[in-house]
N, C-alpha and C positions, 0 to 999 in steps of 0.2 A: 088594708091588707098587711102591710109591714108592719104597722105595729100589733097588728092580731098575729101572727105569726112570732114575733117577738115576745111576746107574752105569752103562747106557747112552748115555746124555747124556756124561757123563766121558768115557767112553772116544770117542766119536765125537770129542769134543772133542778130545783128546792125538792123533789118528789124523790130524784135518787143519789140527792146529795152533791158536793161541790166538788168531783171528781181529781180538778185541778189542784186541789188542794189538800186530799185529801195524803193521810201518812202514809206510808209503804213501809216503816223499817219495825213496825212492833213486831216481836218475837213471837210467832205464834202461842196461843195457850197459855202467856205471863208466864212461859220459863223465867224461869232463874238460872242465870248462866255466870259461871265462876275461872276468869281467867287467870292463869300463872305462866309466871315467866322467870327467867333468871333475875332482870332487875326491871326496873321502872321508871322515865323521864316524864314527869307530869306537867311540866310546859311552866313550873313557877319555881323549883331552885336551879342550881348550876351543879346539881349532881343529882346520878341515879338513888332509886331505893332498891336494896337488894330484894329474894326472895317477893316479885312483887305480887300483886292479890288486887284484880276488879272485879269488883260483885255488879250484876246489870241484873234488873229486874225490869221489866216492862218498858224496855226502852230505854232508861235513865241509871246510871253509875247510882249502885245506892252506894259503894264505900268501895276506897282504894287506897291501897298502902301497904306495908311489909307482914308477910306472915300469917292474914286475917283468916278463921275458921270459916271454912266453906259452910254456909247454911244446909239442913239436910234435904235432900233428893236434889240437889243443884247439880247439873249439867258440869262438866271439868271440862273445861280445853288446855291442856298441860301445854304450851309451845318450847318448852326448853330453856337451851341458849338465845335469848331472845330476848328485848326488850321493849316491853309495852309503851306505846306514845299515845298522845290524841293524836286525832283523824288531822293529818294535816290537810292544810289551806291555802289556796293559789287563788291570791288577788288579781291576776290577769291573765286572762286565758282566751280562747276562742276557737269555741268546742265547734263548731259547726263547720269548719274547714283546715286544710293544712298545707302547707308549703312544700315544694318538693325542691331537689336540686335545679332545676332547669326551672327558670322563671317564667321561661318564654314556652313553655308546653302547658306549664299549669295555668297559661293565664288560658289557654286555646279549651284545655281542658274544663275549666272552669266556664268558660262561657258555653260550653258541650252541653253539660248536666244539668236535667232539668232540677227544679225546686226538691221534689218527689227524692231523686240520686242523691241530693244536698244531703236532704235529711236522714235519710236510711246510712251514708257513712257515718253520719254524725252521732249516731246511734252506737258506733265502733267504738268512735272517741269518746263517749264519756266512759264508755266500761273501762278502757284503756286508763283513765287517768283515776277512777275507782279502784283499779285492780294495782293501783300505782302505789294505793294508801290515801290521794285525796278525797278526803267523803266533803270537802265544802271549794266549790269555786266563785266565784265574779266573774260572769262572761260578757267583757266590756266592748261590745260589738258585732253585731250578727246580720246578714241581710235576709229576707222576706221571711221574719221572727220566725225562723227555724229554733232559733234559743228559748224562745218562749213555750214552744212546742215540746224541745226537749226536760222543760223544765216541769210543765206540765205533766208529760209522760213518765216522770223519773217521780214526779210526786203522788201521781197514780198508781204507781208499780207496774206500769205495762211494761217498763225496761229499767235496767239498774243503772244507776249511776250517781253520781257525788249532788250533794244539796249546789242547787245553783241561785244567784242572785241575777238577773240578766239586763243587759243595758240596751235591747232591740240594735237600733241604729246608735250610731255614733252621732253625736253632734258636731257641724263641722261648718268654715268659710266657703262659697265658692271659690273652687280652684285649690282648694287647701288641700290636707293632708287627707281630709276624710271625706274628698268631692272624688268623681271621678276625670282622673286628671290625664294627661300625655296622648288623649286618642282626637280624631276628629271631630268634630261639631254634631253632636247628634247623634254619633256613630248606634247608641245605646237607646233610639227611639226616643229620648226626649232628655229637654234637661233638668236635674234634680232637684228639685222643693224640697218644703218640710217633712214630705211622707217619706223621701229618703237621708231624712238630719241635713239639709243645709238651708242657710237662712242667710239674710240679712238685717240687722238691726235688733235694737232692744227687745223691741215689742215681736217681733217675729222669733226671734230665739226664744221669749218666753212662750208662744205660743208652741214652738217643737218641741219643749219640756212634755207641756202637756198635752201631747199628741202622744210623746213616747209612752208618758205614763198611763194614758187611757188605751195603749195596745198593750198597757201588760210590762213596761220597763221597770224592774224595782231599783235602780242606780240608774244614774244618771254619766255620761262618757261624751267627756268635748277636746275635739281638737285644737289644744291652746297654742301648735305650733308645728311647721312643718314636718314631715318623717321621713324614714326611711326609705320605705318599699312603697312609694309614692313617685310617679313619673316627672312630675310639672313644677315641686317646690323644693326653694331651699329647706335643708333639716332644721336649721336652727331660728327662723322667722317667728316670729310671734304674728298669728293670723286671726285672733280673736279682738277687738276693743274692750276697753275697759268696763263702756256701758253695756254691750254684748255679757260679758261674763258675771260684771254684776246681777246680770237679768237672769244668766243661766242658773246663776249657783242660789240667788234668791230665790228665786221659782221652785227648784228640786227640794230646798230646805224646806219650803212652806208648805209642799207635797207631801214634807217628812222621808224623801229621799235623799242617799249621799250622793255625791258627785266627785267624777276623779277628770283629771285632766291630761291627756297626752302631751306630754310638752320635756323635747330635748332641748328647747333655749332656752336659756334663763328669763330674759325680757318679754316673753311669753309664760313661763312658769309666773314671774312676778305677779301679771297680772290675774292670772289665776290665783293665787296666792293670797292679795290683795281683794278679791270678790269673797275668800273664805271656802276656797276649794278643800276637800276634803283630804284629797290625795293627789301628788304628782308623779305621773308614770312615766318611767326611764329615766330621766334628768340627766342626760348626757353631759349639758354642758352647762349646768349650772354654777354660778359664781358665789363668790361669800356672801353677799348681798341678798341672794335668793335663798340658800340654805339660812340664813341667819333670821331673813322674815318665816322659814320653816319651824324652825326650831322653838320662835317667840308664841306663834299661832299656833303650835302642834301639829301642824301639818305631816299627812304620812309618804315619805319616798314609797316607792315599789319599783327597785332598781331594774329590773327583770334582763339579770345580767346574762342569763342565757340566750337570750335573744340576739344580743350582740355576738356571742359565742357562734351561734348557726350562720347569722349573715354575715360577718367578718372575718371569725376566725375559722370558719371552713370555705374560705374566698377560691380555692383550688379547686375543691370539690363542686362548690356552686356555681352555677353562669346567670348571671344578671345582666340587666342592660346597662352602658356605663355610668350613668349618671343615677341609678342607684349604687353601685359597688363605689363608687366614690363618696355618696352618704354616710354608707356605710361602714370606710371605712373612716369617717371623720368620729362619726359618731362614738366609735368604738376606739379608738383612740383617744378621747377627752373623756369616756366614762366612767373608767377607774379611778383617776383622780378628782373625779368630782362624787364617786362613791368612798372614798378614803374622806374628803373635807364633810360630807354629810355625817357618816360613822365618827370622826372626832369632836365633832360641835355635839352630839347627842341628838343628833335629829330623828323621831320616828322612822323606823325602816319596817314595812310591811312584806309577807314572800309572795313574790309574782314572776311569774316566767312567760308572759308573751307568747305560750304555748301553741303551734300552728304554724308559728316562725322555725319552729321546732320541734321532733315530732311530738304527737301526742302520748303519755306516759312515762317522758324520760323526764317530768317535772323534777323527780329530785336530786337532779343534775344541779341545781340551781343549789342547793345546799353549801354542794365543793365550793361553785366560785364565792360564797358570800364568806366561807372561812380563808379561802385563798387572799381575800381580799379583805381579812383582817378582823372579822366577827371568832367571835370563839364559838365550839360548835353548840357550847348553850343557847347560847344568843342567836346564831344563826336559825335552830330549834325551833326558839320562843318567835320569830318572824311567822312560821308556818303555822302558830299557835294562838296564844293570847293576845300577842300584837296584829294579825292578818282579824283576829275576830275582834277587836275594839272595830278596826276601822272599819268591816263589813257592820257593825252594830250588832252582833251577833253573840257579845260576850260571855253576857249572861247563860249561854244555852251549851256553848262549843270554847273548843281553844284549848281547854285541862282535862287534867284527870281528876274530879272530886267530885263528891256527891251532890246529886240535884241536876249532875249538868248532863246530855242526852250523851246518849251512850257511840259516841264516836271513837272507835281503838282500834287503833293496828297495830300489829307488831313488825321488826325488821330484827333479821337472824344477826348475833353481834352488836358492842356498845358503840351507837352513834357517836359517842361524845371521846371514844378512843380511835376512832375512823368513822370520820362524817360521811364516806361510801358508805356505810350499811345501811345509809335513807333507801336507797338503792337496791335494797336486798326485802322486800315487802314479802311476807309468809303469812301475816293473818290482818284482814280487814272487816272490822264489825262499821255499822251504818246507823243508828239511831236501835243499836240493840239486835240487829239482821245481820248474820255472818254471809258476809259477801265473799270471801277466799279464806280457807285456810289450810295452810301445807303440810301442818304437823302429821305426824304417822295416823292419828285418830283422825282427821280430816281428812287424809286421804283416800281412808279405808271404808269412809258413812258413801254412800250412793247419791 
């Protein structure tokens, strides 16, 4: 009966198509749509082009650059003073829920709202971070794969929202960062296996790889070390073994998945590092030792200094329990100096903002602090660009403005790179050739 039924299922499926997969952002009709702006950042020099010009046909940049003749009956979106970018990218995020100021109500809240309420907000957030200018994220952690759903739904066109890569469950130690930690024995009806990412030993982490990936995980997310907004551990512990993370990051690689790693300690980062993790996220307090095996490996940071920003530096505004506000604020205290040592070694830096820590859509908040803290605002740019897209794999497709690659643009009023606030100032967002917003006086005035 179940597999008659299942083969059912199959066939319905191939009869009208792989819905979950299927594209949303072709422009209806193969318009031709011809954008101008005052100038142009295309994610590969360290200056604009003036007068700039992207021609999108069927989804894909066919040409971009200064001055170009509009093809005839091409569609005009004039945006002004304005400067065209790629779609920016936010390597870590977590679109399916969000933080509020009171820890202690959102936690009550959280356990209130069934699965069903999860996901209909979550449905808010990604327009929120769409409408931001992000059209690509990595949503590095989600519970009962709301993210997988969301991903599915956004690639069907049932709802709008940014290209997602989704990691289901986090991978994680018991008791760790990514267990559920500080309540009673049980309190949550049972305690946590592989179907909610936590493991013991080689062979069983390898085994949570591919469980994640057979519900739909396309990355892979391990907690290499304790964190923040975690009740039971310290921040900076390294909570993963060496054979553990060799097994993670082997297994995801042979899947042909990336893997990142949560990890604010170094000694933790290392051993992630050392397995050939793909990506280290936050690196609060990593030492020269770990930046230096980053830099040799390639390894990508994603400082996602915004993060720190919500839970430290609004410590007035927010109430935590104490022994997170004391993580918090260690954490956030040893970050910047160890995002200054990674930015002077040359280490990969990819843009991620931990978003959910913070609300969702003020992603390019994360812009300021990375020139605050020493990037120029090209460079800071090329984070949310060509560098967020090597490390998603995604290069080839997103990241720039040049022909062949999928028609990802938005524009923000004023030159980023003369005030990295204008990230902040989003007036037009195209998606794979689909105008998701735009502000200009003709956009305002179409129905």
């Amino acid at each position: 009966m179940r597999s008659g039924l299942l083969a059912a299922l199959l066939a319905a499926g191939a009869a009208t198509g792989a819905w979950a997969q299927a594209p949303s952002s072709a422009p209806p009709g193969g318009e031709v749509v011809v954008l101008k702006a005052a100038r142009m950042f295309d994610g590969r020099a360290d200056s604009t082009v003036p007068n700039a010009v992207v021609i999108v046909e069927g989804g894909k940049i066919s040409a971009a650059g200064s001055g170009l003749p509009a093809p005839a009956g091409a569609r005009i979106i004039d945006l002004g003073d304005a400067t065209l970018l790629p779609g920016f990218i936010d390597a870590h995020v977590h679109l399916t829920g969000e933080s509020s100021d009171d820890w202690y109500r959102a936690a009550v809240e959280g356990l209130r709202r069934s699965v069903p309420e999860k996901a209909i907000r979550a449905t808010e957030y990604v327009r929120r971070t769409l409408m931001a200018g992000f059209t690509t994220v990595r949503n590095v952690g989600a519970e009962d794969y709301i993210d997988v759903g969301l991903r599915n739904g956004i690639n069907g066109g049932i709802i709008p929202g940014p290209r997602m890569l989704v990691a289901t469950q986090a991978l994680g130690a018991r008791g760790g960062h990514c267990d559920t930690t500080g309540f009673p024995y049980l309190l949550f009806g049972k305690e946590p296996g592989i179907a909610e990412g936590i493991a013991s030993g080689a062979d069983a982490f390898r085994d949570a790889v591919r469980f994640e990936v057979k519900y739909g995980a396309d990355v892979i997310k391990v907690c290499a070390t304790g964190g923040v907004l975690s009740l039971a551990d310290e921040v900076d512990t390294p909570q993963i073994t060496q054979d553990e993370m060799n097994a993670i990051v082997d297994e995801a690689h042979r899947l042909r998945k990336r893997a990142a790693a949560h990890a604010h300690g170094a000694e933790g980062a290392k051993v992630a590092i050392r397995a050939g993790i793909d990506s280290i996220e936050h690196g609060s307090f990593l030492d020269e030792e770990a930046l230096r095996m980053m830099k040799e490996r390639g390894t990508y940071l994603v400082p996602t200094l915004l993060a720190g920003e919500y839970v430290a530096g609004k410590a007035a505004e927010r109430h935590y329990p104490p022994e997170i506000a004391a993580k918090a604020r260690a954490a956030v205290a040893a970050r910047s100096a160890s995002f200054r040592r990674a930015l002077a070694l040359g280490v990969k830096i990819a843009f991620g903002t931990d978003s959910a820590v913070s609300p969702h859509g003020m992603n390019a908040k994360e812009f300021t602090l990375l020139v605050d803290h020493g990037m120029s605002p090209a460079a800071a740019l090329r984070t949310a660009g060509p560098s967020a897209a090597a490390l998603l794999g995604l290069d080839k497709a997103i990241g720039t403005l040049e022909a062949g690659k999928d028609a990802d643009v938005i524009a923000v009023a004023g030159d980023p790179l003369a005030d990295i606030k204008a990230t902040e100032r989003v007036v037009f967002v195209m998606r794979g050739g689909r105008v998701h917003r735009d502000d200009s006086a003709a956009g305002a005035s179409r129905p």
